[in-house]
N, CA, C and O of each residue as an XYZ file, in Angstrom:
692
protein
N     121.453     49.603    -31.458
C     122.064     50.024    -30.214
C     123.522     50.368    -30.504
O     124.080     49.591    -31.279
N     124.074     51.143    -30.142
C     125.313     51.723    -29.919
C     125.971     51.560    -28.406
O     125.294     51.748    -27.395
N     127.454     51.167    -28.369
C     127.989     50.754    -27.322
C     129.304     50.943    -27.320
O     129.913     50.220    -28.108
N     130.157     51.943    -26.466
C     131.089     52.230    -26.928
C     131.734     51.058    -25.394
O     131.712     51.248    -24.178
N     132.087     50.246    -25.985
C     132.888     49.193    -24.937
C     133.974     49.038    -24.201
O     134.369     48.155    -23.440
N     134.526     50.396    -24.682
C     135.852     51.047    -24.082
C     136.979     49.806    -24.189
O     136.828     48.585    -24.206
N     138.291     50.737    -24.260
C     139.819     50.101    -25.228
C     140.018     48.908    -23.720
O     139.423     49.376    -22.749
N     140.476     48.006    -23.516
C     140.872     47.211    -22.891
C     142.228     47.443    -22.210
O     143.134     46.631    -22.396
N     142.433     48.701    -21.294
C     144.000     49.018    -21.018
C     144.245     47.692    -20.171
O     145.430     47.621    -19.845
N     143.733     46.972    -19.865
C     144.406     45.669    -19.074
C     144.824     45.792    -17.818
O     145.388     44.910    -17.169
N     144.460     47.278    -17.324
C     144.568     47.398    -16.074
C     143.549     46.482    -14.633
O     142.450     46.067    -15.002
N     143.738     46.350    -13.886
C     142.951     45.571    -12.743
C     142.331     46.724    -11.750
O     142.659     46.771    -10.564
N     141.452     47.603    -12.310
C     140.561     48.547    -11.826
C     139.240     47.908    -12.231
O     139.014     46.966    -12.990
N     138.166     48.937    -11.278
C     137.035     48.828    -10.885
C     136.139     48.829    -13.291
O     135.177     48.326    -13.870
N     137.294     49.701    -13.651
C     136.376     49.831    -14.953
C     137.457     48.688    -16.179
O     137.312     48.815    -17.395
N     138.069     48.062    -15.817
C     138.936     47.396    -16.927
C     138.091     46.215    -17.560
O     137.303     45.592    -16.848
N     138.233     45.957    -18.695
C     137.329     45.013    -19.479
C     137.206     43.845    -18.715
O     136.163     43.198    -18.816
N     138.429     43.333    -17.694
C     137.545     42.054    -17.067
C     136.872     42.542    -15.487
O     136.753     41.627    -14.672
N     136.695     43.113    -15.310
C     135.875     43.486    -14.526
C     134.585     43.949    -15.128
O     133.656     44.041    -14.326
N     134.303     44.300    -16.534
C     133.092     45.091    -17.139
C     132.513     44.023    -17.992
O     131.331     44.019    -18.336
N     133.394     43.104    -18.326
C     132.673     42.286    -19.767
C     131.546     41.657    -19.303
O     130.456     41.991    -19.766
N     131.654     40.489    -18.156
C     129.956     40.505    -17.772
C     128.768     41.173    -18.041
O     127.633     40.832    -18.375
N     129.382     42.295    -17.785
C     128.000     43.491    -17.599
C     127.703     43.906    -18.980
O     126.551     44.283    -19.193
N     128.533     43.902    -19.944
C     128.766     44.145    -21.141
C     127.604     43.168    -21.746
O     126.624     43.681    -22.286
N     127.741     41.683    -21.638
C     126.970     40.334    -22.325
C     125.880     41.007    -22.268
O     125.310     41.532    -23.225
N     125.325     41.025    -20.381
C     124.453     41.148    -19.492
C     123.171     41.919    -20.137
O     121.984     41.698    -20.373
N     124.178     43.006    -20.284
C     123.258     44.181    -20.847
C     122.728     44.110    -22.330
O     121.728     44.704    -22.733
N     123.737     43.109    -23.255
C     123.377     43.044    -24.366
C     122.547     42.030    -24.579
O     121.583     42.071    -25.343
N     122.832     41.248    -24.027
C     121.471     40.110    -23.849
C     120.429     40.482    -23.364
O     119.391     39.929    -23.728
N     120.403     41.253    -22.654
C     119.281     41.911    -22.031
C     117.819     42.484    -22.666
O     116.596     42.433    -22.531
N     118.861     43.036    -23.422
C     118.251     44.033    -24.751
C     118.325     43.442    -26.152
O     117.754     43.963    -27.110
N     118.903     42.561    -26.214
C     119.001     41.794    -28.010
C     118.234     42.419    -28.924
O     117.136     42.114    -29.391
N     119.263     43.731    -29.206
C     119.404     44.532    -30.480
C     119.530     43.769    -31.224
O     120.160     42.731    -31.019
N     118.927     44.088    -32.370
C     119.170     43.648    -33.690
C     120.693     44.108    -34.357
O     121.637     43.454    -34.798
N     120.528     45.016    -34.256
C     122.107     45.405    -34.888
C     122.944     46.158    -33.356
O     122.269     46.625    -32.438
N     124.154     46.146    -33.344
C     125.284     46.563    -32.346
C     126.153     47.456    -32.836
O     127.086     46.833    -33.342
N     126.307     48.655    -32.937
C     127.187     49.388    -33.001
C     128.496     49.639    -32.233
O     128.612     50.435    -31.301
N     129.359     48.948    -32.686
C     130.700     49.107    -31.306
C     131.768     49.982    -31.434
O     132.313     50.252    -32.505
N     132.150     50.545    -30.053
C     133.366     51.706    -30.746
C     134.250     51.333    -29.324
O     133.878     51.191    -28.159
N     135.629     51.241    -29.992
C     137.083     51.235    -28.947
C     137.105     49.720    -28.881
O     137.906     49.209    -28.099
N     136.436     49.060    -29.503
C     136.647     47.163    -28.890
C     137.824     46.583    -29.933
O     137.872     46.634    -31.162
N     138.675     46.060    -29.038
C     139.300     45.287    -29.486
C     139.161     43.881    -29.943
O     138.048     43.416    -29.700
N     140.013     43.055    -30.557
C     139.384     42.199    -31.493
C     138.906     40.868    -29.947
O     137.870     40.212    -29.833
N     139.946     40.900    -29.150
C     139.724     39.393    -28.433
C     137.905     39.840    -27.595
O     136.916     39.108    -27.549
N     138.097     41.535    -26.954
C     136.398     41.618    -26.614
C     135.454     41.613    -27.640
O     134.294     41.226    -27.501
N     135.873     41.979    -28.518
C     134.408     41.579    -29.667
C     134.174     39.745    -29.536
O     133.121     39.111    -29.612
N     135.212     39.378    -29.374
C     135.561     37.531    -29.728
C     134.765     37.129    -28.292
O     134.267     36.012    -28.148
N     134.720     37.929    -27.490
C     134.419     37.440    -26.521
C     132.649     38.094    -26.250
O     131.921     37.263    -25.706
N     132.156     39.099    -26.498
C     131.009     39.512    -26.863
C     130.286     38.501    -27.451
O     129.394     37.937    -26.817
N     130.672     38.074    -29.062
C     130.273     36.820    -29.916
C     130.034     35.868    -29.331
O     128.891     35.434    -29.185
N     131.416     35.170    -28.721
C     131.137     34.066    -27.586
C     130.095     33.593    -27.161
O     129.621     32.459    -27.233
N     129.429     35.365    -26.292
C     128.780     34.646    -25.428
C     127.533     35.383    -25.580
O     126.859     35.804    -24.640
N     127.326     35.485    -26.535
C     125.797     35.921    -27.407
C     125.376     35.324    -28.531
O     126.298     35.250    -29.343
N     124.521     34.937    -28.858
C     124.251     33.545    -29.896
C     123.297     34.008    -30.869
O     122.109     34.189    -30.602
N     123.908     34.232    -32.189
C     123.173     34.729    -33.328
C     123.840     36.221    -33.686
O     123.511     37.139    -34.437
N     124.450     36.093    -33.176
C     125.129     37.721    -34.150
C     126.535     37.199    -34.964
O     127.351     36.309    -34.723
N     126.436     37.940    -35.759
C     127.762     38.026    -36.907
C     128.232     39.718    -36.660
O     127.623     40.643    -36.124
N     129.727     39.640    -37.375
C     130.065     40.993    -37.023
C     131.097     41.018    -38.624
O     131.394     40.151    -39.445
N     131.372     42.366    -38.495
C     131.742     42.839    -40.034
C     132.306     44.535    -39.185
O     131.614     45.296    -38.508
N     133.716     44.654    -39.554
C     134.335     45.686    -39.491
C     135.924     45.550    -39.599
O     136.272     44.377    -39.467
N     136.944     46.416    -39.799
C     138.274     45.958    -39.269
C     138.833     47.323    -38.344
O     138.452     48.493    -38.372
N     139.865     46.672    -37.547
C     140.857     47.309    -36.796
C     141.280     48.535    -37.335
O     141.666     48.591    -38.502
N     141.239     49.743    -36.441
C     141.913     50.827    -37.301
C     143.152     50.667    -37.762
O     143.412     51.323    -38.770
N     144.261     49.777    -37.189
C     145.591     49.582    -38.077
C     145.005     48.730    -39.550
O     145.855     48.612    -40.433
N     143.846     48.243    -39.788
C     143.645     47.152    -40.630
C     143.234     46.027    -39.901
O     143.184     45.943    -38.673
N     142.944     45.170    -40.720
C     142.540     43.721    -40.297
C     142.044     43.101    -39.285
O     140.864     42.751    -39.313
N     142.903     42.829    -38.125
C     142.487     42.754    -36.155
C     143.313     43.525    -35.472
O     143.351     43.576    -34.243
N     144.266     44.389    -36.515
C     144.868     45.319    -35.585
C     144.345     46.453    -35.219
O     143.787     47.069    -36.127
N     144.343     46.960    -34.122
C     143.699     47.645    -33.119
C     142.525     48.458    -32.917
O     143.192     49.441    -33.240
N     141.389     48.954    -32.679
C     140.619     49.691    -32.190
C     139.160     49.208    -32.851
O     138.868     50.359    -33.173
N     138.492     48.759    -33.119
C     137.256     48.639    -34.229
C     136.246     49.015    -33.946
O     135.855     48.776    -32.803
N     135.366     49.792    -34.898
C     134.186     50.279    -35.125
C     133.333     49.542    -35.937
O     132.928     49.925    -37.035
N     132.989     48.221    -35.270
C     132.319     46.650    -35.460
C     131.012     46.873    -35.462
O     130.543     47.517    -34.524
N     130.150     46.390    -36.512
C     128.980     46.367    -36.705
C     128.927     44.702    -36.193
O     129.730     43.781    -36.347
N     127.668     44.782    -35.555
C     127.221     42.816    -34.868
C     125.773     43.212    -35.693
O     125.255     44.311    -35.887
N     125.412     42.041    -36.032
C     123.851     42.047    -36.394
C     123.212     40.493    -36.391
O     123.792     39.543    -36.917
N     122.114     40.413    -35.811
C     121.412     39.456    -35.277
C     121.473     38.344    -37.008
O     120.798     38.393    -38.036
N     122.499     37.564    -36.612
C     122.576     36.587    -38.122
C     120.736     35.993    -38.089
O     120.475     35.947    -39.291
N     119.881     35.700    -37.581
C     118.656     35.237    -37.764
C     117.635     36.545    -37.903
O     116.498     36.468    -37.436
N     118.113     37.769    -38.581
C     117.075     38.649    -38.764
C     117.992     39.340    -40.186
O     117.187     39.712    -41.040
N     118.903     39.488    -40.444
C     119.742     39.980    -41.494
C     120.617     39.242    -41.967
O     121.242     38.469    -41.241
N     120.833     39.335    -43.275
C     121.830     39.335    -44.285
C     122.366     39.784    -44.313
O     121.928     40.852    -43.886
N     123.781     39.929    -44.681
C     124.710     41.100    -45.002
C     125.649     40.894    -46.450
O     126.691     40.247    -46.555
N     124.906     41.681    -47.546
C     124.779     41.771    -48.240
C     126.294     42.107    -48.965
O     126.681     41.686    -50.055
N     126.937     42.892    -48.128
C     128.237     43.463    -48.543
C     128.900     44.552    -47.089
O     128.016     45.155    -46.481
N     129.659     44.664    -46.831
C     130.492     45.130    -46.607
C     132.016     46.060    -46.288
O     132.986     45.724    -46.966
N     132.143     46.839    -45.595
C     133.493     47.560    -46.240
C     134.063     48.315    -45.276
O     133.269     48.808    -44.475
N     135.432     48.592    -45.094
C     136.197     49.798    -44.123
C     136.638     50.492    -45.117
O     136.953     50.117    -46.246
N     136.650     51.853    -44.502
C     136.967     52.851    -45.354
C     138.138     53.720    -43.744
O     137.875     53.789    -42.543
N     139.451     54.245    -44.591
C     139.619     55.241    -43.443
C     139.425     56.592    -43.579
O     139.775     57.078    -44.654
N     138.915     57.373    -42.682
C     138.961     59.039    -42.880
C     140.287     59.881    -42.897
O     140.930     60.449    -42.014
N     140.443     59.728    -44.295
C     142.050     60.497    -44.656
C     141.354     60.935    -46.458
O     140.371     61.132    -47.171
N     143.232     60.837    -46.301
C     143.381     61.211    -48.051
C     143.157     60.592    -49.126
O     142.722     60.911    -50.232
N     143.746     59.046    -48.338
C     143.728     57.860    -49.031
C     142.215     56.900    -48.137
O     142.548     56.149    -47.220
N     141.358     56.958    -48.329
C     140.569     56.268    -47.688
C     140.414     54.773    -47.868
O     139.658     54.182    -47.097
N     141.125     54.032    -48.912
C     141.239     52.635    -49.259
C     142.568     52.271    -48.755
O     143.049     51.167    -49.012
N     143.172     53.131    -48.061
C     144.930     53.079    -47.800
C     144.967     52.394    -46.672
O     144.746     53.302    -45.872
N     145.101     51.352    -45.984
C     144.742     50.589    -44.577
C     145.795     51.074    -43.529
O     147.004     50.880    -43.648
N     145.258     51.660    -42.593
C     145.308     52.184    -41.714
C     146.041     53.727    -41.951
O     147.010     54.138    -41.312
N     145.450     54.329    -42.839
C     146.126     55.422    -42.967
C     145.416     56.871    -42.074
O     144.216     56.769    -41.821
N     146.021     57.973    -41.684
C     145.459     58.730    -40.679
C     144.947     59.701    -41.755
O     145.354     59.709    -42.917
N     143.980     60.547    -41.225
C     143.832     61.690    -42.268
C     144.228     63.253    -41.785
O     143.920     63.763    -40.708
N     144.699     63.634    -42.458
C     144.807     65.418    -41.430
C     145.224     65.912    -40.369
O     146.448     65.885    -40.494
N     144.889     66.510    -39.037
C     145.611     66.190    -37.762
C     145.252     65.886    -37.328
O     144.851     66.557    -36.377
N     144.952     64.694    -37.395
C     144.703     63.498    -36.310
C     146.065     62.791    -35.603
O     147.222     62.890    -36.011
N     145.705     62.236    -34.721
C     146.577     61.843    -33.852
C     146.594     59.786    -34.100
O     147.617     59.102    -34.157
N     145.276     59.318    -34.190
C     144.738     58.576    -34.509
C     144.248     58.101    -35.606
O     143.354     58.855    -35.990
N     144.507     56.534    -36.843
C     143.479     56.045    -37.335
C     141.796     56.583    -37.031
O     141.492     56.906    -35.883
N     141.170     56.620    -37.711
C     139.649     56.757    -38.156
C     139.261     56.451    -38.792
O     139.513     56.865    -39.924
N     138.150     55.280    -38.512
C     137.461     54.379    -39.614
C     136.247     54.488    -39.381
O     135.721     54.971    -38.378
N     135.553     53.855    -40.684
C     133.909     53.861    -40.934
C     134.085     52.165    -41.396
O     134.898     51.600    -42.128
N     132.764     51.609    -40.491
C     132.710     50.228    -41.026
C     131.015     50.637    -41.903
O     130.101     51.229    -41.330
N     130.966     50.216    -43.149
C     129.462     49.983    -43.832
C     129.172     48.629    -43.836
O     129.964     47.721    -43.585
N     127.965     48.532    -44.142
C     127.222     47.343    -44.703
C     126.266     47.592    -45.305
O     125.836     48.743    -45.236
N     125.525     46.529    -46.181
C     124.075     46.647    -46.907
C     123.812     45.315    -46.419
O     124.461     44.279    -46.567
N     122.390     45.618    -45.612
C     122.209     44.522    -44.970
C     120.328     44.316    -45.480
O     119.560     45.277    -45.435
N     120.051     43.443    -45.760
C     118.923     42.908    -45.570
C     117.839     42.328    -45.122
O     117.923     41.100    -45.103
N     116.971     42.719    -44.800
C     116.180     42.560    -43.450
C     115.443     41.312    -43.758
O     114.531     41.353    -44.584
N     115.735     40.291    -43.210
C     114.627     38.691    -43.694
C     113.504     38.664    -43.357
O     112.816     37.983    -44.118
N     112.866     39.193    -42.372
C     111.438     40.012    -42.032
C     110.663     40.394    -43.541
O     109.813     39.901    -44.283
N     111.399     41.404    -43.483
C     110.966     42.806    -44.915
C     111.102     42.327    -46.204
O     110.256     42.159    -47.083
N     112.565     42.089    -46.179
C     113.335     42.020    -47.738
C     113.480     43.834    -48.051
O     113.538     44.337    -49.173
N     113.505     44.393    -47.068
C     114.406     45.882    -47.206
C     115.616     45.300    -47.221
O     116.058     44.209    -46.862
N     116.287     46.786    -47.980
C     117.924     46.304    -47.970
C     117.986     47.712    -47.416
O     117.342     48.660    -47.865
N     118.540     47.738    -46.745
C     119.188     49.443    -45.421
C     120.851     49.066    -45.916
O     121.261     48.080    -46.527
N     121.648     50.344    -45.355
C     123.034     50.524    -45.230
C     123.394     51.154    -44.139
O     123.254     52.368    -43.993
N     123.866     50.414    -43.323
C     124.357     50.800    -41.972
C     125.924     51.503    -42.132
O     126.887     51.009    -42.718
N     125.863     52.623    -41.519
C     127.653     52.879    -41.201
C     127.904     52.763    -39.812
O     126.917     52.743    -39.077
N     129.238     52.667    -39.217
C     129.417     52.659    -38.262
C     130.576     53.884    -38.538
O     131.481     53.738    -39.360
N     130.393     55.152    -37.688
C     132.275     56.089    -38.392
C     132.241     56.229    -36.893
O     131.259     56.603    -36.253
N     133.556     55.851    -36.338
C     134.513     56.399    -35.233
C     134.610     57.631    -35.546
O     134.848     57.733    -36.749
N     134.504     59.034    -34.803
C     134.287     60.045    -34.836
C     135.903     60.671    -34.667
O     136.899     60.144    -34.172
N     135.713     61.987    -35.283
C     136.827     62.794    -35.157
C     136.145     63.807    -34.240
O     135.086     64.420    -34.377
N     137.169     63.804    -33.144
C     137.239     65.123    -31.626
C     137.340     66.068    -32.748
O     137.778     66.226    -33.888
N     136.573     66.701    -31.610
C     136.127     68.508    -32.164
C     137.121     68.992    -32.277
O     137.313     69.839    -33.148
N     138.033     68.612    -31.451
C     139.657     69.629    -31.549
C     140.243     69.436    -32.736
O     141.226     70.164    -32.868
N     139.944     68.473    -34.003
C     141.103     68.423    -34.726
C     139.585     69.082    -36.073
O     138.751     68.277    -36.488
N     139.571     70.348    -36.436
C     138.819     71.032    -37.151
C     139.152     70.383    -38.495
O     138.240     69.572    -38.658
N     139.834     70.325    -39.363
C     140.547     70.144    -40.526
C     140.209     68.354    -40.871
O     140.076     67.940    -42.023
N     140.125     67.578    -39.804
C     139.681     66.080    -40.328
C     137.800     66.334    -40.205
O     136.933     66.139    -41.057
N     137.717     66.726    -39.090
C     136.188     66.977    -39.509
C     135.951     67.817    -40.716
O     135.438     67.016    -41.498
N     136.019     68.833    -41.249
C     135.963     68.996    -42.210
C     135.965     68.033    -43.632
O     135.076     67.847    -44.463
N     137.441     67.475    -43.530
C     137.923     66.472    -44.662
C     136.834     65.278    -44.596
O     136.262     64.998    -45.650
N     136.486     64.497    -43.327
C     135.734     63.890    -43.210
C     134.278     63.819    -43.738
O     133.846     62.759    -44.192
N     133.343     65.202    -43.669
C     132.486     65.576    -44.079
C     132.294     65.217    -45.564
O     131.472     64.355    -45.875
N     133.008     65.835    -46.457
C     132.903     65.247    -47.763
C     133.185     63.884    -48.074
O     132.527     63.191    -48.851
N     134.601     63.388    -47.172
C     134.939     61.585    -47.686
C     133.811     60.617    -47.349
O     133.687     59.613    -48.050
N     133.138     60.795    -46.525
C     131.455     60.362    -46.544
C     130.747     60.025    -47.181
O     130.456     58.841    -47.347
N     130.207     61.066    -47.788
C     129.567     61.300    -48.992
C     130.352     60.497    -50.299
O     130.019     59.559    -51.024
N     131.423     61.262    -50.218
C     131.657     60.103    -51.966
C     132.306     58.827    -51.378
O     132.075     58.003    -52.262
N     132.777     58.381    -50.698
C     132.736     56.925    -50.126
C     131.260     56.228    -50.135
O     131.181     55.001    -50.198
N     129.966     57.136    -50.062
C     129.220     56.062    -50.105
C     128.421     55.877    -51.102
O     127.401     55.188    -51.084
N     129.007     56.698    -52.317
C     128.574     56.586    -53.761
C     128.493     54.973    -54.441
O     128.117     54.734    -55.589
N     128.894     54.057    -53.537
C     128.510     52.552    -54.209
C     127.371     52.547    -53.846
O     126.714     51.912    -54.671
N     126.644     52.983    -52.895
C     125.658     52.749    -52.024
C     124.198     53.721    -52.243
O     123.088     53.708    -51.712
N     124.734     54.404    -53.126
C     123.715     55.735    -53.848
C     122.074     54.589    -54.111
O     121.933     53.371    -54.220
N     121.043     55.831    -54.126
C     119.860     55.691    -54.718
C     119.464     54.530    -53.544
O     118.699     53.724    -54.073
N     119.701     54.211    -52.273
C     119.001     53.717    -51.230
C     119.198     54.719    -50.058
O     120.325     55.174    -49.860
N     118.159     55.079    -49.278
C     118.032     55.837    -48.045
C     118.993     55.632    -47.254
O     119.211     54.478    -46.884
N     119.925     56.874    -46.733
C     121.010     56.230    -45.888
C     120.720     56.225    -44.723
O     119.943     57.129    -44.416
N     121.058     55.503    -43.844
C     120.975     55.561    -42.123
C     122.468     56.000    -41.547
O     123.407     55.218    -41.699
N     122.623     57.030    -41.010
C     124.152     57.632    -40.653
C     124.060     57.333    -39.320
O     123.004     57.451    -38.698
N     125.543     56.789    -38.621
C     125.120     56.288    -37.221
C     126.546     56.939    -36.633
O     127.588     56.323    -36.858
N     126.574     57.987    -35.999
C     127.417     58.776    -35.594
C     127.327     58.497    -33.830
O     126.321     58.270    -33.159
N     128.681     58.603    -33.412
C     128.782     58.203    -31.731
C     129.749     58.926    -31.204
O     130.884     58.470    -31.066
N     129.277     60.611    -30.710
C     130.305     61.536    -30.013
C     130.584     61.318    -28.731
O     129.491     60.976    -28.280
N     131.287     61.299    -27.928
C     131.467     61.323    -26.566
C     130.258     61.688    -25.902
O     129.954     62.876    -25.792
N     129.311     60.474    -25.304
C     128.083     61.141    -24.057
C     127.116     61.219    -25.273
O     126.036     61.238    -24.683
N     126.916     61.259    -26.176
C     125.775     61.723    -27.213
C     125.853     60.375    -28.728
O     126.831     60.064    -29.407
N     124.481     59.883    -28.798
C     124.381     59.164    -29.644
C     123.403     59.629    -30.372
O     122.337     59.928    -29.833
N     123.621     59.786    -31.888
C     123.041     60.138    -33.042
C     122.634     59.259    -34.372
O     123.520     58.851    -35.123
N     121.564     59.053    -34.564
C     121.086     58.195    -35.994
C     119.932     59.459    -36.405
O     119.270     60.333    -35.845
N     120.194     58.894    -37.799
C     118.982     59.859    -38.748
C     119.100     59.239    -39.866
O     118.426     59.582    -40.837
């Protein structure tokens, strides 16, 4: 499942994270995906997602780095997967460079991976999670396109699962 949980402006409207996070659990409990794809969550709503859902682990960092700001957080049901390994990468020049922008972007852009293992199966899959680059900035999509690909050259010779999340439109293949 993919869930873009929207940035937490802290405003006291009808759509601000404490007015939505309920519905947020609600829905995810509802449905107890195996894996969670998250985009725009900040670190205290992911903390608070975790909280109050029982059996997921999560693996990603902040587009500044570490818990600083925006994350494209993989959750996965800790009683159905392993997670084997891990990694942020940013979409730039320097893609190991923490929090570095790439091209004209306005914004950090990150990809969270994993190699996760299914305790069911004993498949090992590789999940990405990439925060997307807007159509308007031509030149990071582009750049992006290739840093992909050889970013996930640790990960070669297993089937990839690409998990892309545009505005209104969700994509896996």
């Amino acid at each position: 499942m993919t869930y873009n949980i929207r940035y937490d402006d802290q405003n006291n409207n009808p759509e601000s994270w404490s007015q939505r996070k309920e519905q947020v659990v609600g829905l995810l409990r509802y449905h107890r995906p195996d894996i969670i794809g998250t985009q725009e969550g900040l670190k205290h709503q992911l903390e608070y997602i975790q909280d109050h859902l029982e059996g997921y682990e999560r693996f990603g960092e902040g587009r500044r780095g570490g818990d600083e700001g925006e994350f494209s957080a993989i959750l996965n049901r800790s009683d159905r997967f392993t997670v084997l390994r891990h990694q942020t990468f940013w979409l730039s020049d320097t893609p190991n460079g923490i929090g570095s922008k790439g091209w004209d972007v306005a914004l950090q852009r990150i990809v969270a991976w994993g190699l996760l293992r299914d305790k069911q199966t004993g498949n090992v899959s590789p999940l990405l999670k990439i925060q997307p680059v807007q159509q308007r900035h031509a030149n990071a999509r582009f750049g992006s396109y290739f840093l992909d690909a050889g970013e996930m050259t640790p990960i070669g010779g297993i089937q990839h699962i690409l998990h892309v999340q545009r505005k209104g439109v969700e994509q896996a293949g």
